[in-house]
C-alpha positions in Angstrom: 29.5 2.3 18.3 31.8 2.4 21.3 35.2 2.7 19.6 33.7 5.2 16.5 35.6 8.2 17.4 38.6 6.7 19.3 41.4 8.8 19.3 43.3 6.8 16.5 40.3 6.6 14.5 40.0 10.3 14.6 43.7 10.7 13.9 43.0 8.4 10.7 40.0 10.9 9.6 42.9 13.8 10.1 45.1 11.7 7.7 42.0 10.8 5.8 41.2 14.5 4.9 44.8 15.6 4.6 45.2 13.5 1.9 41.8 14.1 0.5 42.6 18.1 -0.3 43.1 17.3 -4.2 39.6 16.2 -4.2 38.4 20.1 -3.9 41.8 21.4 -5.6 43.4 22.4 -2.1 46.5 23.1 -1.8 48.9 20.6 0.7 49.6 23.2 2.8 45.9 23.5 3.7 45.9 23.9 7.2 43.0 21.3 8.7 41.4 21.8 12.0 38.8 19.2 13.6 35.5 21.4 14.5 33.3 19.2 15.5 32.4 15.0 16.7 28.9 14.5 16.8 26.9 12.0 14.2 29.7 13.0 12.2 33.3 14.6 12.1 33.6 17.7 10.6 36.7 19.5 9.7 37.8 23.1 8.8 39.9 23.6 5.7 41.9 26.6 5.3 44.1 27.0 2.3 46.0 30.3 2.2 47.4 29.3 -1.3 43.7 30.1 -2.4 42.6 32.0 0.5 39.4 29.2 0.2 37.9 28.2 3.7 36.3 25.2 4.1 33.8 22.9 6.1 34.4 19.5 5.5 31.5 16.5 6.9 33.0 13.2 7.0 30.1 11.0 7.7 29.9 8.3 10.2 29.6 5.0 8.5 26.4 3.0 7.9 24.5 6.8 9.2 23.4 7.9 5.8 23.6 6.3 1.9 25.2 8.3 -1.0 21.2 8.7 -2.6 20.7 10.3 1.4 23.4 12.9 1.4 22.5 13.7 -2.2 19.0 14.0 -1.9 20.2 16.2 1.2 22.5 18.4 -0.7 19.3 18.8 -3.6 16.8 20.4 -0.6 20.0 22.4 0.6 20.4 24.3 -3.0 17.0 24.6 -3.8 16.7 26.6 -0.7 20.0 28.4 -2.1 18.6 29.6 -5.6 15.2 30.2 -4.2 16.5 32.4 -1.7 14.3 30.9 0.7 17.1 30.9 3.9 20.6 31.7 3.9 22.7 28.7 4.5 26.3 27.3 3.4 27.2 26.9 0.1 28.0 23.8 -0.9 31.6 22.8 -3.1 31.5 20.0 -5.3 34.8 18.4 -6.1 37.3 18.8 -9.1 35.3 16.5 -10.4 31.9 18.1 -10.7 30.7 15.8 -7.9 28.9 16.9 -4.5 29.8 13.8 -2.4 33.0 12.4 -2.0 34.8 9.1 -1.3 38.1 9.5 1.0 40.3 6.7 1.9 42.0 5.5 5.0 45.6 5.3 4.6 45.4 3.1 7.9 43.1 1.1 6.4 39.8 1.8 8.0 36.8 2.2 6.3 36.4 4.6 3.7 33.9 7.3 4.3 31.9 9.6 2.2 33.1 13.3 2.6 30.5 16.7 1.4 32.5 19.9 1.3 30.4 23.7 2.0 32.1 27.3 1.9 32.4 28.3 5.9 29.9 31.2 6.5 30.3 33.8 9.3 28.4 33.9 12.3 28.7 32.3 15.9 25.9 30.4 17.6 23.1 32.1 19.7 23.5 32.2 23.5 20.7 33.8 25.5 22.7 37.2 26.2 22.1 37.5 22.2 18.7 38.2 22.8 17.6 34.4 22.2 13.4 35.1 22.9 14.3 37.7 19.5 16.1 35.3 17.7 13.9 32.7 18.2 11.2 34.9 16.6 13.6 35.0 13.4 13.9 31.2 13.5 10.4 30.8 13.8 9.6 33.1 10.1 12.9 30.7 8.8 11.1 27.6 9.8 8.0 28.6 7.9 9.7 29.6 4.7 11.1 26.1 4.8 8.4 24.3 5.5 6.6 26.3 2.9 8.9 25.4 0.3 9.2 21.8 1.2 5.2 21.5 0.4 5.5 23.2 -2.7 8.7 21.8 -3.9 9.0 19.2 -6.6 11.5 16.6 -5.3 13.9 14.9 -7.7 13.6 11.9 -8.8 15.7 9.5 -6.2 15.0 11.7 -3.5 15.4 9.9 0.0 15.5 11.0 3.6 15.0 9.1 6.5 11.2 9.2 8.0 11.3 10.4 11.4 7.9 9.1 12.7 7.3 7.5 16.2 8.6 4.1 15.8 11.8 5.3 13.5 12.6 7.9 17.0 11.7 5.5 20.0 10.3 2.1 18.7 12.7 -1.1 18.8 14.4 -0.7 15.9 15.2 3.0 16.2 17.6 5.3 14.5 19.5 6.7 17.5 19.4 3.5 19.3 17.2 2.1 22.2 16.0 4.8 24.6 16.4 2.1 27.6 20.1 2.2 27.7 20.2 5.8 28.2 22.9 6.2 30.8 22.4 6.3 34.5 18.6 5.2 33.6 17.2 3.2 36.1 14.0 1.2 36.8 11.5 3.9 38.0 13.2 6.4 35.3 12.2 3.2 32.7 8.3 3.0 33.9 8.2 6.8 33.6 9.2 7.0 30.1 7.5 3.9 28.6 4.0 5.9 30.6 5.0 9.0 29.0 5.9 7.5 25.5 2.2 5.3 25.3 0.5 8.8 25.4 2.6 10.4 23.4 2.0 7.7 20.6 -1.5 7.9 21.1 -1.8 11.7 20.7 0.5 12.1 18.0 -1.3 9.4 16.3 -4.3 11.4 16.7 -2.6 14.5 15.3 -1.7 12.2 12.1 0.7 12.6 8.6 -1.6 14.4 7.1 0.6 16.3 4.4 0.1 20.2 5.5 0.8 18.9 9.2 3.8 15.8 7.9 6.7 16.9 5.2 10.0 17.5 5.0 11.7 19.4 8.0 14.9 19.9 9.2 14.9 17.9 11.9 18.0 19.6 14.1 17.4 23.4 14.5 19.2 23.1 17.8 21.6 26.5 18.2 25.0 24.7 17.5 23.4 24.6 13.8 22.0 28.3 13.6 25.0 30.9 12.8 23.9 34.9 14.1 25.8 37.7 12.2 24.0 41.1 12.6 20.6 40.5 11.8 21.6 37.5 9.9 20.1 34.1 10.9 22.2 31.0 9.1 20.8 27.8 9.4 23.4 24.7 8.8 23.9 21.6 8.8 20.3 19.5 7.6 22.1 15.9 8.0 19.1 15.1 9.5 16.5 16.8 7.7 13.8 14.2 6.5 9.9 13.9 6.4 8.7 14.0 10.2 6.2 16.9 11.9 6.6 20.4 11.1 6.2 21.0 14.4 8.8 18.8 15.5 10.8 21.7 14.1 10.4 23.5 16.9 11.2 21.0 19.4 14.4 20.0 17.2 15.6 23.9 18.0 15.7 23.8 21.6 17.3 20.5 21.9 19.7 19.9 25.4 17.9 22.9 26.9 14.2 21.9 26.9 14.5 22.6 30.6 15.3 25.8 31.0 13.2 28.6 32.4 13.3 30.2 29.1 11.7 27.9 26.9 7.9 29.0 27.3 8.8 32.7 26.1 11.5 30.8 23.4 8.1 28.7 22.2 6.3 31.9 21.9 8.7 33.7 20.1 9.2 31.3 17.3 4.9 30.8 17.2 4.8 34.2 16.6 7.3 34.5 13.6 6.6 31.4 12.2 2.6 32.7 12.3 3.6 36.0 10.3 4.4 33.9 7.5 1.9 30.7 7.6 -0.4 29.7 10.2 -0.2 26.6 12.7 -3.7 24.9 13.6 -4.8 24.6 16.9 -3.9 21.2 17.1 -0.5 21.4 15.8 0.1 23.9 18.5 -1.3 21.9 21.7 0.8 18.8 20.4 4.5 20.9 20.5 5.1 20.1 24.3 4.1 16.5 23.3 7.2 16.6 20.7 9.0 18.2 22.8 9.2 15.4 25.2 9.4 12.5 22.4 12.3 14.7 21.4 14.1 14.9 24.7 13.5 11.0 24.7 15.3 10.4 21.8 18.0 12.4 22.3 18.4 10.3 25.3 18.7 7.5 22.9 21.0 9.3 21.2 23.6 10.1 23.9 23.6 6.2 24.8 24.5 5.3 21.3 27.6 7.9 21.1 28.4 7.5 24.6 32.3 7.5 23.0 31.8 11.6 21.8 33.1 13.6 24.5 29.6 15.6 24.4 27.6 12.5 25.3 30.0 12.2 28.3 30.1 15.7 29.6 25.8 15.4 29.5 25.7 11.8 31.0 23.4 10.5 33.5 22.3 14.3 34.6 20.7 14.0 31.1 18.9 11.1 31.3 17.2 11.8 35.2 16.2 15.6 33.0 14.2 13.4 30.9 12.7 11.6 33.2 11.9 14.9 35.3 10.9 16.3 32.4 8.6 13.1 31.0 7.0 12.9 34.7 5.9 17.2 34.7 4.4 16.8 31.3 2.7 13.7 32.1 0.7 15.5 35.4 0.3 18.6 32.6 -1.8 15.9 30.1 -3.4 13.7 32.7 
């Protein structure tokens, strides 16, 4: 995955969208701006022709199948039309058709593309009052996972399983967890110690389905939008069947050190608790998937060491997670 986002491959996913406009009826004056290199590239699109603005996801290859994004896109509107959250729109092409195909004019591969309206808002930072927003995620996280166990899923429907061996076993998504960068031998022992109780008690806890559905899966804040009193959740190229609780560890992704989390994890207990109740056991495992989370995005930085993210986090990431692996480890012993 080294060369994935090299600077001429993201200079072909420029050309690769600039030429792509027709597909949503933009016009070719459409100015395009890159937003955003993560899993994927995304792009903004505006077209003062039509006065439309634009998101668009160009999604990394081999990441997710056409029946994934589309099974994706099907949770997204049925959240839409039942009102359940407020999230981004999505814009189907002139052709009546949610995901797209765009071509390299260099010749690269060609990638699948899935446009949504751009929505206001800016994401949360802790002088927004992040303890109160946190408390509004918390109510949004339960009307999701309500919905997801009441919703009928279409026929074709597929999303990734995030259990324990899909985050950290051998044949993970987001890589192996051992070449996390800068990690070294004693770093290694503490994480495989942490990880055998962590499989143990989450086994414990088990899939059972009012505990194991469909989730979002990445409620970090660079996917929550705050506008007034407006919380906007985007971006679910993720979302799959894991842990509801995982949820929760999912939102405070890259900052699960900080000396706010504790009153972050009671704020979102408490709102998500005004709308459906957590049992006692889903409650004392949160740390626990707090910590397999941290682990895979560990994992995760390793694999996409090229994104300029990855490299600004680096190895003072990875000795975190072992820091972090080695407290909650004396907490459980």
């Amino acid at each position: 995955m080294a060369a994935e986002y090299a600077p001429e491959v993201v200079a072909d996913l420029q050309a690769m969208v600039q030429g792509g406009l027709p597909a949503w009826g933009l016009s070719p004056r459409t100015e395009v701006t890159l937003l955003n290199l993560s899993e994927n590239a995304t792009f903004r699109l505006r077209d003062e022709a039509s006065g439309r603005d634009l998101v668009i996801r160009l999604h990394r290859v081999g990441y997710s199948s056409p029946e994934e994004i589309r099974s994706e896109l099907a949770w997204i509107e049925a959240l839409r039309q039942e009102e359940v959250i407020e999230t981004a729109p999505l814009v189907a092409g002139t052709d009546g058709q949610p995901v797209q195909i765009l071509r390299s004019p260099a010749g690269g591969p060609a990638r699948h593309a899935v446009a949504f309206e751009r929505v206001a808002g800016k994401e949360p930072e802790q002088g927004d009052d992040l303890v109160g927003w946190f408390r509004v995620l918390g109510g949004v996280t339960a009307r999701m996972h309500a919905h997801a166990k009441r919703w009928k899923r279409p026929e074709g429907f597929v999303r990734k399983v995030w259990t324990f061996d899909a985050m950290v076993g051998p044949s993970g998504y987001w890589g192996p967890w051992r070449a996390g960068l800068g990690l070294d031998k004693a770093g290694t022992a503490v994480i495989e110690q942490a990880l055998a109780r962590i499989e143990g008690r989450v086994a414990r806890l088990g899939m059972d389905p009012e505990r194991f559905g469909l989730v979002h899966a990445d409620l970090r804040l660079a996917n929550l939008l705050v506008e007034d009193d407006h919380l906007r959740v985007i971006d679910f190229d993720d979302c799959g069947l894991s842990w509801y609780v995982y949820d929760f560890a999912a939102a405070i992704s890259f900052i699960e050190h900080e000396p706010i989390v504790p009153a972050l994890l009671d704020a979102w207990v408490e709102g998500y608790q005004a709308v459906a109740p957590l049992s006692a056991a889903e409650l004392a495992e949160i740390p626990t998937f707090i910590v397999l989370r941290r682990i895979l995005l560990t994992a995760w930085l390793a694999s996409h060491a090229e994104i300029p993210f990855a490299r600004q986090m680096g190895t003072t990431f990875t000795q975190g997670t072992v820091a972090l692996a080695a407290r909650w480890l004396e907490q459980t012993a």
